[in-house]
N, C-alpha and C positions, 0 to 999 in steps of 0.2 A: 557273597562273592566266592566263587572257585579259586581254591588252592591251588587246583593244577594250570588257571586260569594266570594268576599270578606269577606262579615260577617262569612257566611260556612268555608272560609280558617280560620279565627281566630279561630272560634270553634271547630272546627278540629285539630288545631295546640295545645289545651288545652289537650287535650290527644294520643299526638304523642310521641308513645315512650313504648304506654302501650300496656298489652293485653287488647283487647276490648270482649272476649268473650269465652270460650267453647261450642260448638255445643252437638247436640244431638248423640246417639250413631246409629252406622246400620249396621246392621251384612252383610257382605259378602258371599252369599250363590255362591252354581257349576251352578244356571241357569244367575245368574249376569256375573259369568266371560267367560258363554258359550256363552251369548246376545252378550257381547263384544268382545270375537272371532270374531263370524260371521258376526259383524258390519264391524270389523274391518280386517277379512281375515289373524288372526295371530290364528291359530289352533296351537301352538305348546304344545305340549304333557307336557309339563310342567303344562300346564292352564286349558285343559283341559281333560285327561285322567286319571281319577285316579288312576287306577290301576297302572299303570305307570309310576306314580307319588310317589309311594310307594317305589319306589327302590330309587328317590334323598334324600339329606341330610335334607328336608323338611317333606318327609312321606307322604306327601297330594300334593294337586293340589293348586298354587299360583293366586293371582289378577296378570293380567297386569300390570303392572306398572302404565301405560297409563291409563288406569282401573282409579288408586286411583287418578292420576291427573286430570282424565277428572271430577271425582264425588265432586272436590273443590267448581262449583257451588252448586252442594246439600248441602253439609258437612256444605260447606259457611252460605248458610243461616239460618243456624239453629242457628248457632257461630252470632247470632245480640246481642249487647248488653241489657241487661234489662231496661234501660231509658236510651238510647241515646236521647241528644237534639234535637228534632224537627226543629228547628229552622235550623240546617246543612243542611234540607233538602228541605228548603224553594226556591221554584223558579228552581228546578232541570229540566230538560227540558228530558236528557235523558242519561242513564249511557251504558258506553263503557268498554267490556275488551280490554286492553292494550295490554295484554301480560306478560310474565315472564321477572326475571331479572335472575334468578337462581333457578334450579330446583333438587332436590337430592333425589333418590330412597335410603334410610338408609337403610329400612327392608322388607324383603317381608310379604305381607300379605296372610297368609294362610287361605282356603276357614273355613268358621264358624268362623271368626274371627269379632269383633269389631272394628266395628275404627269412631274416630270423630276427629273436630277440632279444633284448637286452633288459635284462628286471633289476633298479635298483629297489632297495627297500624305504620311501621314503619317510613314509611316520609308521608312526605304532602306539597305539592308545585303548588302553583297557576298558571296556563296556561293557561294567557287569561279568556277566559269567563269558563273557566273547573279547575275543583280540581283535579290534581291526587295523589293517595294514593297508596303507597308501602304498602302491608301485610304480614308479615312474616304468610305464614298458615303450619302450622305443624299438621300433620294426624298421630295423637295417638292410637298405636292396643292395645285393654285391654288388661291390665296384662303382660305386656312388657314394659321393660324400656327404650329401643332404638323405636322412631318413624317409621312408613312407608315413609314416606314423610318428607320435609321439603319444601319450596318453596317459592320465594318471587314477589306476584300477585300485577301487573300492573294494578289499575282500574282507570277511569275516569268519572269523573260526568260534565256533560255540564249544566252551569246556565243562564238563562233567564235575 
């Protein structure tokens, strides 16, 4: 087992439980959710026709779902904490996504809409020479009280 592996668990363990951050804001415009159509070959007139979009209970054109899960790496890293200990990150070799444990589309996000996130830390469990960490990340649309998102992200750090 890594020593630098262990120190990182300790310190990681001092704030498990909390939120570790708010990210920045990024508005969702009709050429982000048309990029991700075409990426992704899901053209459904929900996401990307407006006009057409005006007759659903919405009025406008929606993100994919997949859309706002895929942007957790963005959203994520803006959501760092303001002094995180250094020391966590001492010896890191090299960080892996996991995977989800649970993932829940609350709200859709409609196009011109805001959204950032919110990372708590919710487990932290030593494996071997890697730390993994449960994140509750929750993707808040301004000026809505129900989230887009909720989702609980699998990551791991492999230590030296």
């Amino acid at each position: 087992m890594s020593e630098n592996a262990e120190k990182a668990f300790a310190l990681f363990r001092e704030v498990e439980g909390k939120e570790t951050a708010t990210g920045e804001w990024m508005e969702i415009n009709q050429d982000i959710i048309d990029q991700f159509a075409d990426v992704t070959l899901d053209h459904q007139f929900i996401h990307v026709d407006p006009e057409k979009a005006k007759a659903t209970p919405f009025g406008t054109t929606i993100a994919h779902g997949f859309l706002t899960l895929s942007l957790l790496t963005h959203l994520g890293a803006s959501a760092n904490p303001e002094n995180p200990d250094p020391k966590r990150f001492e010896g890191i070799v090299m960080g892996v996504n996991y995977g989800f444990e649970k993932v829940r589309f609350v709200s859709p996000v409609k196009v011109g809409s805001r959204i950032r996130a919110h990372s708590l830390l919710s487990k932290v469990e030593l494996k071997g020479n890697a730390i993994q960490q449960t994140r509750t990340m929750t993707i808040e649309i301004d000026g809505q009280d129900k989230p887009a998102l909720v989702a609980d992200w699998l990551t791991r750090a492999v230590y030296a």
